[in-house]
N, CA and C atoms of all chains as a GROMACS GRO file, in nm:
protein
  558
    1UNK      N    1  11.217   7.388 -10.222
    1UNK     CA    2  11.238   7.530 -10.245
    1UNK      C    3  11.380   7.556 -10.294
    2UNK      N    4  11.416   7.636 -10.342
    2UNK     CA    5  11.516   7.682 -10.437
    2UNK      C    6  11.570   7.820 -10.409
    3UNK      N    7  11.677   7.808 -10.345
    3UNK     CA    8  11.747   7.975 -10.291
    3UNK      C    9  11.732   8.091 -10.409
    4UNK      N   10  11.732   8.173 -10.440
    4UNK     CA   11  11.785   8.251 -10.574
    4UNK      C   12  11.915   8.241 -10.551
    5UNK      N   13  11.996   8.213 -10.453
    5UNK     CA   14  12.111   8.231 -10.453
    5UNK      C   15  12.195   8.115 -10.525
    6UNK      N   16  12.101   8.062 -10.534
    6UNK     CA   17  12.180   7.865 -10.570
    6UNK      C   18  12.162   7.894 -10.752
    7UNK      N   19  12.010   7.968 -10.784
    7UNK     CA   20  12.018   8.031 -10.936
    7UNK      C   21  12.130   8.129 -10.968
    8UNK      N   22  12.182   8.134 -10.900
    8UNK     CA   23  12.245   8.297 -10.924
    8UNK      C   24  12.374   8.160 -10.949
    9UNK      N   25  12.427   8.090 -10.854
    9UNK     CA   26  12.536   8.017 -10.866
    9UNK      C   27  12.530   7.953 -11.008
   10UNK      N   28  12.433   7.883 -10.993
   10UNK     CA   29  12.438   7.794 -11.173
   10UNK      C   30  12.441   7.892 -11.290
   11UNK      N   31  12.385   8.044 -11.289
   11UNK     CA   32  12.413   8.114 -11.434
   11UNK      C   33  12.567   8.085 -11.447
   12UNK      N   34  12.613   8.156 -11.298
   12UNK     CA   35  12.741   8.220 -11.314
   12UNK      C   36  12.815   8.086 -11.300
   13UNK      N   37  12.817   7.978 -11.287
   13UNK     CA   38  12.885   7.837 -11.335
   13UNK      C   39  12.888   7.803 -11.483
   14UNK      N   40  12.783   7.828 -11.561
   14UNK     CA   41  12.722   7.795 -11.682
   14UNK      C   42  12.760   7.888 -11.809
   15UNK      N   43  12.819   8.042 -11.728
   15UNK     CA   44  12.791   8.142 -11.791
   15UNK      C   45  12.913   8.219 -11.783
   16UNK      N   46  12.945   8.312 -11.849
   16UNK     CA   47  13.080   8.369 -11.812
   16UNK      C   48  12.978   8.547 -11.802
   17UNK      N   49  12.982   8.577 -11.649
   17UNK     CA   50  12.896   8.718 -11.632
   17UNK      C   51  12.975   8.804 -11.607
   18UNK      N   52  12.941   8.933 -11.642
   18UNK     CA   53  13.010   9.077 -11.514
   18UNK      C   54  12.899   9.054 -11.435
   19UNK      N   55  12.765   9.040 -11.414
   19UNK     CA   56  12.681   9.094 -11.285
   19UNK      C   57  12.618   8.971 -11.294
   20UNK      N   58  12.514   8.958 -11.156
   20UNK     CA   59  12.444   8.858 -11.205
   20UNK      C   60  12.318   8.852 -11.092
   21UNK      N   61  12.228   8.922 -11.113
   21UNK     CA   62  12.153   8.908 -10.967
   21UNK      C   63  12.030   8.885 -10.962
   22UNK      N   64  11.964   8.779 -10.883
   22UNK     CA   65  11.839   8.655 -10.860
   22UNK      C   66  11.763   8.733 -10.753
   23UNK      N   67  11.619   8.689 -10.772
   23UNK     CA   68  11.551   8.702 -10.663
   23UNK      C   69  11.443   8.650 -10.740
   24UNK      N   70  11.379   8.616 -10.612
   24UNK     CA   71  11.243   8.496 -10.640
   24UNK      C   72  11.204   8.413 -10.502
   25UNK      N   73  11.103   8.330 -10.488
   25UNK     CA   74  11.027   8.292 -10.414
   25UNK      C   75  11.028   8.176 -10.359
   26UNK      N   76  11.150   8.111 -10.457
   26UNK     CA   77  11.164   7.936 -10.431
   26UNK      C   78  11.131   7.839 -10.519
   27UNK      N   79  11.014   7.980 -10.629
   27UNK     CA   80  11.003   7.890 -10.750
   27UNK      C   81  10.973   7.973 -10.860
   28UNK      N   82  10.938   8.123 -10.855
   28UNK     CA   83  10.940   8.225 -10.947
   28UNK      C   84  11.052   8.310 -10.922
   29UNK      N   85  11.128   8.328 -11.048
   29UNK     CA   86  11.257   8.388 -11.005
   29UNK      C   87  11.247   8.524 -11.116
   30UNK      N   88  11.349   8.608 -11.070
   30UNK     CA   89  11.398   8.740 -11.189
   30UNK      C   90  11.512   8.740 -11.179
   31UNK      N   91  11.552   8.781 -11.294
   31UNK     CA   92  11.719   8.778 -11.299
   31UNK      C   93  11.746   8.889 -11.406
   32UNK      N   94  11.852   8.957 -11.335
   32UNK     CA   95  11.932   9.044 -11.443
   32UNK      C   96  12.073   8.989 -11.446
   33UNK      N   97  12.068   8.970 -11.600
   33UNK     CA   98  12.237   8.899 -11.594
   33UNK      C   99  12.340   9.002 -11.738
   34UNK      N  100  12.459   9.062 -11.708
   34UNK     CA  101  12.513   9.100 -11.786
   34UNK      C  102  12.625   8.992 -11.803
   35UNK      N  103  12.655   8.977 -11.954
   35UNK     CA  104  12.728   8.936 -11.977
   35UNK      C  105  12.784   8.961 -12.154
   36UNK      N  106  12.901   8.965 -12.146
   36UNK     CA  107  12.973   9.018 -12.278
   36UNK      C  108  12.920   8.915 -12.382
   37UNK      N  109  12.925   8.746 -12.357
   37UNK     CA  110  12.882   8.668 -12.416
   37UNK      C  111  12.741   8.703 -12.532
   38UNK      N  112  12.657   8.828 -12.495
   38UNK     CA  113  12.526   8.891 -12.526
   38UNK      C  114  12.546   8.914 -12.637
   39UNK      N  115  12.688   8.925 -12.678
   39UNK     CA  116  12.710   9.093 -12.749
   39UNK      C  117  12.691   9.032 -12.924
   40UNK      N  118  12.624   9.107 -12.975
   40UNK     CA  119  12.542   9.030 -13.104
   40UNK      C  120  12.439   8.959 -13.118
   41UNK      N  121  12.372   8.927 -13.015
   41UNK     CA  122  12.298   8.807 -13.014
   41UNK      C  123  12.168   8.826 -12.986
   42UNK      N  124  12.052   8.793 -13.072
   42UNK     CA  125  11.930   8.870 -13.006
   42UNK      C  126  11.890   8.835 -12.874
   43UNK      N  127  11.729   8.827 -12.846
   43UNK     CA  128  11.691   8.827 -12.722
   43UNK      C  129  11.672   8.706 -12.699
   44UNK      N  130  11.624   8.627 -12.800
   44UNK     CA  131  11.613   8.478 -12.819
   44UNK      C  132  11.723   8.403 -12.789
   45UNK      N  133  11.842   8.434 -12.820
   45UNK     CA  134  11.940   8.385 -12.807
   45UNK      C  135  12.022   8.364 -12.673
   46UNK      N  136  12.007   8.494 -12.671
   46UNK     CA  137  12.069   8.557 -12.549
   46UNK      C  138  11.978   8.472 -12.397
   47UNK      N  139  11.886   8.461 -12.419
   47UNK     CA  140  11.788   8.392 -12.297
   47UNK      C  141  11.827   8.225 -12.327
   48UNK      N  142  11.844   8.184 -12.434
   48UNK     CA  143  11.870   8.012 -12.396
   48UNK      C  144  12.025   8.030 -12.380
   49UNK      N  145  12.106   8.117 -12.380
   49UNK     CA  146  12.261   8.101 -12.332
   49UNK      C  147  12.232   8.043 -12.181
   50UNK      N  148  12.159   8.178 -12.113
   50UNK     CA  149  12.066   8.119 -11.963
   50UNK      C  150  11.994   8.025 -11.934
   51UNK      N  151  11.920   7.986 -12.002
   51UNK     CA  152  11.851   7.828 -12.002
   51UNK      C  153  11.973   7.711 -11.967
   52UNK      N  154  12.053   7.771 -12.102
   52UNK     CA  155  12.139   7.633 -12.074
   52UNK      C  156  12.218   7.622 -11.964
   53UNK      N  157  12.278   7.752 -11.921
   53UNK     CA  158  12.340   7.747 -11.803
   53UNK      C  159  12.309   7.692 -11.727
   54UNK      N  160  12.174   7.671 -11.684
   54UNK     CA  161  12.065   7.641 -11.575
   54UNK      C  162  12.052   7.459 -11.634
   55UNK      N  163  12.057   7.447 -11.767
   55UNK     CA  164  12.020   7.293 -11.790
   55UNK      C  165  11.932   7.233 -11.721
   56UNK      N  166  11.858   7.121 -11.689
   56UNK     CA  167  11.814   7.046 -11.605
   56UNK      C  168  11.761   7.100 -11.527
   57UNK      N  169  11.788   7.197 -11.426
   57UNK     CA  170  11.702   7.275 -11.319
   57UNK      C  171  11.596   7.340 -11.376
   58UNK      N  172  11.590   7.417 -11.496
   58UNK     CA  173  11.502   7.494 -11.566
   58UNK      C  174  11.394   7.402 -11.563
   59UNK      N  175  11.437   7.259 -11.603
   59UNK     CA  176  11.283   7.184 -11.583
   59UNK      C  177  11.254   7.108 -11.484
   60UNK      N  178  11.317   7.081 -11.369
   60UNK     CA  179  11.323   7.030 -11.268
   60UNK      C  180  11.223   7.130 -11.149
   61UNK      N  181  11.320   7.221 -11.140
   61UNK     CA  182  11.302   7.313 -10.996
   61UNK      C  183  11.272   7.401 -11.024
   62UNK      N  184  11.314   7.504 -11.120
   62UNK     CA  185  11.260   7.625 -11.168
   62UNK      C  186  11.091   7.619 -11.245
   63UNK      N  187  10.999   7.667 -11.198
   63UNK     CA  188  10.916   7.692 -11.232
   63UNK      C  189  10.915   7.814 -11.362
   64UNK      N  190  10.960   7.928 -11.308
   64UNK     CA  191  10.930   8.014 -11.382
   64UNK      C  192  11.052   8.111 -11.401
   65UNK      N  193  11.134   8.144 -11.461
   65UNK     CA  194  11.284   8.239 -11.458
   65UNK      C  195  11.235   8.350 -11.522
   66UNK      N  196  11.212   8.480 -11.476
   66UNK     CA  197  11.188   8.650 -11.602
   66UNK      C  198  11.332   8.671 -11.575
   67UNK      N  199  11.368   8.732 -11.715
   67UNK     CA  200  11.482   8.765 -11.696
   67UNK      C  201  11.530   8.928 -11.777
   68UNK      N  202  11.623   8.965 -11.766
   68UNK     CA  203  11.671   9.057 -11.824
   68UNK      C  204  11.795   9.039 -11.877
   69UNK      N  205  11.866   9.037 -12.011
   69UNK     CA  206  11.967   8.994 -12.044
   69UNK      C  207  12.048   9.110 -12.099
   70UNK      N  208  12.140   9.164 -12.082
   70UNK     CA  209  12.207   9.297 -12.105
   70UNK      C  210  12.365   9.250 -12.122
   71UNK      N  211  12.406   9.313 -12.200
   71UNK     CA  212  12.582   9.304 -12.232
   71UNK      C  213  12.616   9.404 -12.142
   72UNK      N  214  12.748   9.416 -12.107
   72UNK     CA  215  12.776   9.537 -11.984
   72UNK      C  216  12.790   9.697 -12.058
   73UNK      N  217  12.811   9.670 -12.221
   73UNK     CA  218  12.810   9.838 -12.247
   73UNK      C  219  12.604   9.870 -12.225
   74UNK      N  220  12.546   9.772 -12.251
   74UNK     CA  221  12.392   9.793 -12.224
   74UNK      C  222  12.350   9.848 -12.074
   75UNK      N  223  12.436   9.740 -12.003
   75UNK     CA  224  12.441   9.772 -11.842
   75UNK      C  225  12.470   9.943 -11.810
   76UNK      N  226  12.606   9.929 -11.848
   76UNK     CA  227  12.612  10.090 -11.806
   76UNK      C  228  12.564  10.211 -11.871
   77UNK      N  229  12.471  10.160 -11.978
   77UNK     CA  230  12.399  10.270 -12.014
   77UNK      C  231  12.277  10.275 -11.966
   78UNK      N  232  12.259  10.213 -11.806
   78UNK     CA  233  12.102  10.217 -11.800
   78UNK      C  234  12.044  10.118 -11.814
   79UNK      N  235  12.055  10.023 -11.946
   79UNK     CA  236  12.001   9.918 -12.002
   79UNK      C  237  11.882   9.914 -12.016
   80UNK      N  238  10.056   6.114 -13.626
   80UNK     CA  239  10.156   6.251 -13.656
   80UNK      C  240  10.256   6.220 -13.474
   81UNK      N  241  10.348   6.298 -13.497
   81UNK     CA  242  10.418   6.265 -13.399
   81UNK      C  243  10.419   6.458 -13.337
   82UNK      N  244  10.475   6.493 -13.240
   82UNK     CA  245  10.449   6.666 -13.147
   82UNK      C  246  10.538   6.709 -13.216
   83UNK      N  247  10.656   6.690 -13.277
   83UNK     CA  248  10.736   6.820 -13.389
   83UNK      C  249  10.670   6.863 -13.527
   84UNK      N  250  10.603   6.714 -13.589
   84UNK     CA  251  10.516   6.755 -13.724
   84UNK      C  252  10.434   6.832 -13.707
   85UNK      N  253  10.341   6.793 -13.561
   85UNK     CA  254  10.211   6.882 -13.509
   85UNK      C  255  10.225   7.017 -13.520
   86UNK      N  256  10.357   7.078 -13.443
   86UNK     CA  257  10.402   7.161 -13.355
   86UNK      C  258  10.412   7.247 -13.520
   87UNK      N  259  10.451   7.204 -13.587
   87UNK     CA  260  10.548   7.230 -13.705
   87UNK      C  261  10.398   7.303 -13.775
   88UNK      N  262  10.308   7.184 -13.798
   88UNK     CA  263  10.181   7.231 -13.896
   88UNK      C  264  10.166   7.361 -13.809
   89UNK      N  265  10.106   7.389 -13.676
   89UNK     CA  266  10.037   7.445 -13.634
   89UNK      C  267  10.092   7.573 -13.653
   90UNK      N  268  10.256   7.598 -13.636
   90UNK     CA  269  10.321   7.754 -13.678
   90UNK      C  270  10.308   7.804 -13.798
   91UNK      N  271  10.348   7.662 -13.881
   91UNK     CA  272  10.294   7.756 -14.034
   91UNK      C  273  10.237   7.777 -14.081
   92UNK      N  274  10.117   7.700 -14.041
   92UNK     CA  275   9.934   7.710 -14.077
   92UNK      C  276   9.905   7.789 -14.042
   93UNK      N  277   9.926   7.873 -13.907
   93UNK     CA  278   9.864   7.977 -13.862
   93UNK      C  279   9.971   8.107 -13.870
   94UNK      N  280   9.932   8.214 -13.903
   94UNK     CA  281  10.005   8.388 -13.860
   94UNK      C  282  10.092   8.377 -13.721
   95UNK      N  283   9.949   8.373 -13.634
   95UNK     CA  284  10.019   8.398 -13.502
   95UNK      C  285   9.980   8.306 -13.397
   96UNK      N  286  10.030   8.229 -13.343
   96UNK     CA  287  10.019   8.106 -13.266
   96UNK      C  288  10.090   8.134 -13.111
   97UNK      N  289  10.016   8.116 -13.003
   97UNK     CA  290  10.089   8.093 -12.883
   97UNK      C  291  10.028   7.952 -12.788
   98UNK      N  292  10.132   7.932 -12.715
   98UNK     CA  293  10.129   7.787 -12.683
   98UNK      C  294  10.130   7.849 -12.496
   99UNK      N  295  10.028   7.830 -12.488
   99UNK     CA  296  10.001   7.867 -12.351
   99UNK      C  297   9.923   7.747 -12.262
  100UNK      N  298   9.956   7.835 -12.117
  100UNK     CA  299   9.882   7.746 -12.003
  100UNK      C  300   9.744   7.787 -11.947
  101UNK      N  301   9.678   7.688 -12.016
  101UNK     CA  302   9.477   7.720 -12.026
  101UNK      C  303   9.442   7.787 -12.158
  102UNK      N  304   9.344   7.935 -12.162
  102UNK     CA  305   9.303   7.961 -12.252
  102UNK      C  306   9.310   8.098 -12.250
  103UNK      N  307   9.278   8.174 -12.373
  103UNK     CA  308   9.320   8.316 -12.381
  103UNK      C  309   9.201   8.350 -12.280
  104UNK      N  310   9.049   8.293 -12.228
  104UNK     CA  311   8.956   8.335 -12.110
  104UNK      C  312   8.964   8.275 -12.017
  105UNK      N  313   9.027   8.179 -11.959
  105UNK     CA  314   9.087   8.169 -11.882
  105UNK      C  315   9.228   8.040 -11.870
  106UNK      N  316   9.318   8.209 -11.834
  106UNK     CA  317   9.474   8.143 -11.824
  106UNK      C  318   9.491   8.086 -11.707
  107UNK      N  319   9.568   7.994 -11.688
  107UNK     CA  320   9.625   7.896 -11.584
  107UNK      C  321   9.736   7.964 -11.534
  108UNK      N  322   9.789   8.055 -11.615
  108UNK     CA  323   9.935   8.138 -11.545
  108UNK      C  324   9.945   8.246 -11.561
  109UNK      N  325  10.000   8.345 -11.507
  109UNK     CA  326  10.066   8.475 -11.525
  109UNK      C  327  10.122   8.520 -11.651
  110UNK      N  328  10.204   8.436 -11.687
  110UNK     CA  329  10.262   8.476 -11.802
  110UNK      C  330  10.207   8.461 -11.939
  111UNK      N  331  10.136   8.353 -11.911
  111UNK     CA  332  10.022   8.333 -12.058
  111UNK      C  333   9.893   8.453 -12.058
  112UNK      N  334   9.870   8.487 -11.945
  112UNK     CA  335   9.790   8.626 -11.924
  112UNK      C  336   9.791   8.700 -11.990
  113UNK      N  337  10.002   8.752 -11.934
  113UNK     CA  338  10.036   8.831 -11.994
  113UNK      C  339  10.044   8.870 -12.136
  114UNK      N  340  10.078   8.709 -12.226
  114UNK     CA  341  10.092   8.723 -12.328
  114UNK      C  342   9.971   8.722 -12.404
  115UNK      N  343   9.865   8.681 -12.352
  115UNK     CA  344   9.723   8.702 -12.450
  115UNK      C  345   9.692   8.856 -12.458
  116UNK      N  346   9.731   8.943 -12.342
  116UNK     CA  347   9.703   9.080 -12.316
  116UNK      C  348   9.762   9.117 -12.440
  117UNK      N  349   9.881   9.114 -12.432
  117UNK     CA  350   9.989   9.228 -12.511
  117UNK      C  351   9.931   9.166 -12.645
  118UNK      N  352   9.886   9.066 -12.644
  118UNK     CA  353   9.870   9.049 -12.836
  118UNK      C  354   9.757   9.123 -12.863
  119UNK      N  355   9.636   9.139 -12.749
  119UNK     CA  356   9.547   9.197 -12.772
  119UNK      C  357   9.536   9.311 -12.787
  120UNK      N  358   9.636   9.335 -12.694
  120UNK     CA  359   9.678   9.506 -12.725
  120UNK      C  360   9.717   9.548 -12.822
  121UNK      N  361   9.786   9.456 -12.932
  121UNK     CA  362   9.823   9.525 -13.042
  121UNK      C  363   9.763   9.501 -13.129
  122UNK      N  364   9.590   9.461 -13.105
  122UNK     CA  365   9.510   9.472 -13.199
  122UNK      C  366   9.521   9.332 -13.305
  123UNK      N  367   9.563   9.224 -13.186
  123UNK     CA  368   9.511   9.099 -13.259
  123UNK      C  369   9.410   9.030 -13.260
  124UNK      N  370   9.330   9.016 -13.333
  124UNK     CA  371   9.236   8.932 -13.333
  124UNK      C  372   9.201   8.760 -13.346
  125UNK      N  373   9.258   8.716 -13.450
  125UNK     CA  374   9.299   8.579 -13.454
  125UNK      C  375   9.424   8.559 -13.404
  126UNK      N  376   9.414   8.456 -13.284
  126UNK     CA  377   9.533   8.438 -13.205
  126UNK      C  378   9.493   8.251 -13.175
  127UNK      N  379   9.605   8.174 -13.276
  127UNK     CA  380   9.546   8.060 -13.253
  127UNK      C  381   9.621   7.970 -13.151
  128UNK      N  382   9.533   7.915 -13.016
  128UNK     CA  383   9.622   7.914 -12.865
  128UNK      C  384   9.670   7.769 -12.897
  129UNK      N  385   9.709   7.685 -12.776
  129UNK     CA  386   9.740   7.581 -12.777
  129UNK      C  387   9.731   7.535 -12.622
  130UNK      N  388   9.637   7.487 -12.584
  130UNK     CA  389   9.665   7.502 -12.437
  130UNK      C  390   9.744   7.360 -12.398
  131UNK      N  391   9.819   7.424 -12.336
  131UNK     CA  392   9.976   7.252 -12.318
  131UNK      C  393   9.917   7.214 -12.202
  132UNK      N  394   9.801   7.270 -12.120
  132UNK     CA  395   9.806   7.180 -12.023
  132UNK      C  396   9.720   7.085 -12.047
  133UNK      N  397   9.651   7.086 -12.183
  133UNK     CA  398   9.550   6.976 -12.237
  133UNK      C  399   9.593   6.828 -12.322
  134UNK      N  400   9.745   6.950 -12.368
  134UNK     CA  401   9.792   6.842 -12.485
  134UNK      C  402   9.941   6.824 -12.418
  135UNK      N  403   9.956   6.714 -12.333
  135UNK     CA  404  10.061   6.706 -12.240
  135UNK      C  405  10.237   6.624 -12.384
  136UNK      N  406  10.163   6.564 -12.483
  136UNK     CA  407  10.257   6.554 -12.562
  136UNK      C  408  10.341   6.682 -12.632
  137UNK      N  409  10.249   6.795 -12.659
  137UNK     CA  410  10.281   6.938 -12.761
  137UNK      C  411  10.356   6.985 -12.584
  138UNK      N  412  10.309   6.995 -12.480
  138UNK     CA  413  10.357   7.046 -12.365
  138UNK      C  414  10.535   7.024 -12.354
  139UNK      N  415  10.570   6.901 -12.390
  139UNK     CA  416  10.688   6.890 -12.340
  139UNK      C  417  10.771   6.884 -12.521
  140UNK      N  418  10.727   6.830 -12.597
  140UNK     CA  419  10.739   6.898 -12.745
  140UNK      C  420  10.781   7.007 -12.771
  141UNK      N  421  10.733   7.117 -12.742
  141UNK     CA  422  10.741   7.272 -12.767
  141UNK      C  423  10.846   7.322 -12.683
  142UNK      N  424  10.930   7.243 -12.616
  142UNK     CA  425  11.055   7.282 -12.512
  142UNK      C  426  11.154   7.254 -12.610
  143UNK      N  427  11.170   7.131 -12.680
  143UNK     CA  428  11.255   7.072 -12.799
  143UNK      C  429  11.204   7.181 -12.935
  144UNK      N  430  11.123   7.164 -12.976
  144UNK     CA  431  11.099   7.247 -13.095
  144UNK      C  432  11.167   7.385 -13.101
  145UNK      N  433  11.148   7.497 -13.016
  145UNK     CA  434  11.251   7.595 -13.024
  145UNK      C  435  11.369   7.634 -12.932
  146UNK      N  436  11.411   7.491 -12.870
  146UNK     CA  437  11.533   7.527 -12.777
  146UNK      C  438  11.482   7.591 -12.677
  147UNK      N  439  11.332   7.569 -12.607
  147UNK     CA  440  11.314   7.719 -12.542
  147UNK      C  441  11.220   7.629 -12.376
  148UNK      N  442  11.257   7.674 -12.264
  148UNK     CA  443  11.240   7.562 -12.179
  148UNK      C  444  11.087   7.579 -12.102
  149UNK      N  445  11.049   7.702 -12.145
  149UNK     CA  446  10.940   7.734 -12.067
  149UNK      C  447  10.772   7.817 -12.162
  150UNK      N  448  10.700   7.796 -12.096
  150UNK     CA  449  10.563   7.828 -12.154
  150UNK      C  450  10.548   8.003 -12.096
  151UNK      N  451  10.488   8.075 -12.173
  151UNK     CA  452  10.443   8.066 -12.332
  151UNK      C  453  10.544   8.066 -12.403
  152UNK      N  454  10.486   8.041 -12.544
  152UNK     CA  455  10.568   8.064 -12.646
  152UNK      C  456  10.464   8.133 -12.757
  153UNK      N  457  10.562   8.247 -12.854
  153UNK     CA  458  10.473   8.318 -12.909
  153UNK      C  459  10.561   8.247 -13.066
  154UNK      N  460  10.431   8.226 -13.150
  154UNK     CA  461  10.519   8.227 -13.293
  154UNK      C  462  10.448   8.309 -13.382
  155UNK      N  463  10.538   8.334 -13.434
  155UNK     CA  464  10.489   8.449 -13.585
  155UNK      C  465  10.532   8.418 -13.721
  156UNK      N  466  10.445   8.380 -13.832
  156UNK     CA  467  10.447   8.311 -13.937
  156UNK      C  468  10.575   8.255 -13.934
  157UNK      N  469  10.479   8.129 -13.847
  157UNK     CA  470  10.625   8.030 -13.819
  157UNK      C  471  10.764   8.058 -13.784
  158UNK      N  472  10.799   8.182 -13.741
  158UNK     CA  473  10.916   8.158 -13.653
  158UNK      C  474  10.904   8.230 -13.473
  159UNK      N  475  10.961   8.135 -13.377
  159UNK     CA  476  10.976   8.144 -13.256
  159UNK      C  477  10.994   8.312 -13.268
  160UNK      N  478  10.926   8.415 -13.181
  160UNK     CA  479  10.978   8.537 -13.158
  160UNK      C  480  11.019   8.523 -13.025
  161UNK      N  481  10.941   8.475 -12.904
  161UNK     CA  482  10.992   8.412 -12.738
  161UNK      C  483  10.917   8.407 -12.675
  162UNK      N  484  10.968   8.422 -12.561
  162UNK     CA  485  10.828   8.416 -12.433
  162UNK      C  486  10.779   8.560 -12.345
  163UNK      N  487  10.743   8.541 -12.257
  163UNK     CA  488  10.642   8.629 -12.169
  163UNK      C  489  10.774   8.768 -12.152
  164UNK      N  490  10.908   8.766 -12.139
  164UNK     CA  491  10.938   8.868 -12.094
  164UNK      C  492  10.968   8.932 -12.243
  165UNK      N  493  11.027   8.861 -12.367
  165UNK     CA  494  11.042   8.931 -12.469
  165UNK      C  495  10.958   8.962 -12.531
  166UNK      N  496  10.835   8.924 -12.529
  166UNK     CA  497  10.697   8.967 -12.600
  166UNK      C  498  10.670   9.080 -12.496
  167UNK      N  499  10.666   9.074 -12.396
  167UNK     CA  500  10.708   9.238 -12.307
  167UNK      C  501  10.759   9.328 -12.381
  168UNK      N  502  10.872   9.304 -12.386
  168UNK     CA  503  10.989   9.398 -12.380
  168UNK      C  504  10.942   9.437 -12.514
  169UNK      N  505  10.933   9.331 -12.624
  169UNK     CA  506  10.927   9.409 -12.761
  169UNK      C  507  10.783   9.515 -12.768
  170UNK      N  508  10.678   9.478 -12.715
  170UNK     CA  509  10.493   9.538 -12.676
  170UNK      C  510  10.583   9.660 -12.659
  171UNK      N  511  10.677   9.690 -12.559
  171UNK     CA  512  10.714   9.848 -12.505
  171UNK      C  513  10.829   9.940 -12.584
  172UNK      N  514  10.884   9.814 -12.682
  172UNK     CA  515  10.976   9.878 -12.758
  172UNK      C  516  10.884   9.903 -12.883
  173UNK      N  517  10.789   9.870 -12.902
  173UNK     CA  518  10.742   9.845 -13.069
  173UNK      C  519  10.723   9.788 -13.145
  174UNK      N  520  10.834   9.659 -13.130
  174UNK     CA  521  10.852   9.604 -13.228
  174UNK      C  522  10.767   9.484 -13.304
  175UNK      N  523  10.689   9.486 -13.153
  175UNK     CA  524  10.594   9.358 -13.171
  175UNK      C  525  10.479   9.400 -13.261
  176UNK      N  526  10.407   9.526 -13.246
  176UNK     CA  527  10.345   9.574 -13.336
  176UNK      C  528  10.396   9.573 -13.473
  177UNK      N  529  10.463   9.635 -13.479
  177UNK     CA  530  10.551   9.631 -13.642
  177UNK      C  531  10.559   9.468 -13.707
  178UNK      N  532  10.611   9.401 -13.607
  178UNK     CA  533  10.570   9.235 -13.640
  178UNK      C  534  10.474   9.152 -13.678
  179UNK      N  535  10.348   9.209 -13.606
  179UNK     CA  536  10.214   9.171 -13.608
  179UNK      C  537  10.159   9.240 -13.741
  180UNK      N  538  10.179   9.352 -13.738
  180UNK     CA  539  10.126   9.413 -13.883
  180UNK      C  540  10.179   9.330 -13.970
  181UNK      N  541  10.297   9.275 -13.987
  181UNK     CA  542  10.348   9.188 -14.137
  181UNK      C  543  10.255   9.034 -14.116
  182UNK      N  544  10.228   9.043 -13.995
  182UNK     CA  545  10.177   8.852 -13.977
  182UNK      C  546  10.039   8.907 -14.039
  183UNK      N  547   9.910   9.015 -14.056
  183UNK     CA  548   9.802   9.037 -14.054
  183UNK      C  549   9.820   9.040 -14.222
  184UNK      N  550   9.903   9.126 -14.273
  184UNK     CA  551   9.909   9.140 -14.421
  184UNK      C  552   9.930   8.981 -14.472
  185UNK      N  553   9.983   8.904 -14.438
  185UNK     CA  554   9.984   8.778 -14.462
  185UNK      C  555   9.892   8.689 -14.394
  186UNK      N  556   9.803   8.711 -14.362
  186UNK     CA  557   9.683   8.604 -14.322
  186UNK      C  558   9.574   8.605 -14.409
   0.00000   0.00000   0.00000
């Protein structure tokens, strides 16, 4: 089983975030992650920045990651 | 043929291609569910699947082919659009419709 909290550690190791917050089951996770890094980048893009962060676990331990990927001017508008 | 040539024929041969777990009647996952729904919803009819849990070479193939680590995957005249949450997100923004209409004029 797999904390969300231990996902939440590897974005934000992998990743340069303002927010970053996990929840999930041990093997289905959600994540909303802001990060400036976003900014230009479509949705495609923007989701393997997170993949990679994660590297290796994505196919290891993670079963399943939904995510939400937002830059922080996205964030504070609601997103 | 080797799983990138495969992978390769199968996007550009077909409009709209998703690479899912089981079958558009019965899915093996949630998210391939999801994604047979929303295509259906936008009034697709030919939707040509791939079920990876049959073809365990295209299964781990299709992780390398678009940089992308997890199942489904949706393609549209041959290029990656994403998976279960952005084929969401676009179904509620629009855009996927607007997308699908250009893949139908070209089939």
């Amino acid at each position: 089983m797999v904390a969300p909290e231990s996902v939440k550690s590897s974005i934000e190791a992998g990743l340069a975030c303002a927010h970053v917050e996990v929840i999930g089951d041990g093997e289905h996770f959600q994540a909303l992650v802001v990060s400036s890094a976003f900014e230009g980048k479509s949705r495609v893009q923007r989701h393997q920045l997170v993949y990679a962060a994660l590297g290796e676990r994505m196919r290891v331990e993670i079963h399943a990651l939904s995510m939400r990927t937002l830059t922080p001017l996205e964030w504070r508008s609601g997103g | 043929m080797d799983a990138q040539q495969k992978i390769r024929e199968q996007v550009t041969g077909n409009p709209v291609v998703l690479y899912m777990k089981g079958t558009p009647q019965m899915p093996q996952c949630g998210f391939s569910a999801l994604a047979v729904q929303v295509l259906q919803a936008c009034g697709v009819t030919q939707i040509f699947t791939v079920n990876v849990l049959a073809e365990p070479e295209i299964r781990e193939g299709i992780k390398h082919y678009a940089n992308w680590p997890t199942i489904p995957q949706l393609y549209v005249n041959g290029e990656f659009v994403g998976g279960a949450d952005i084929v969401k997100e676009m179904y509620q923004s629009g855009e996927l419709h607007k997308l699908l209409e250009g893949a139908k004029q070209q089939a």
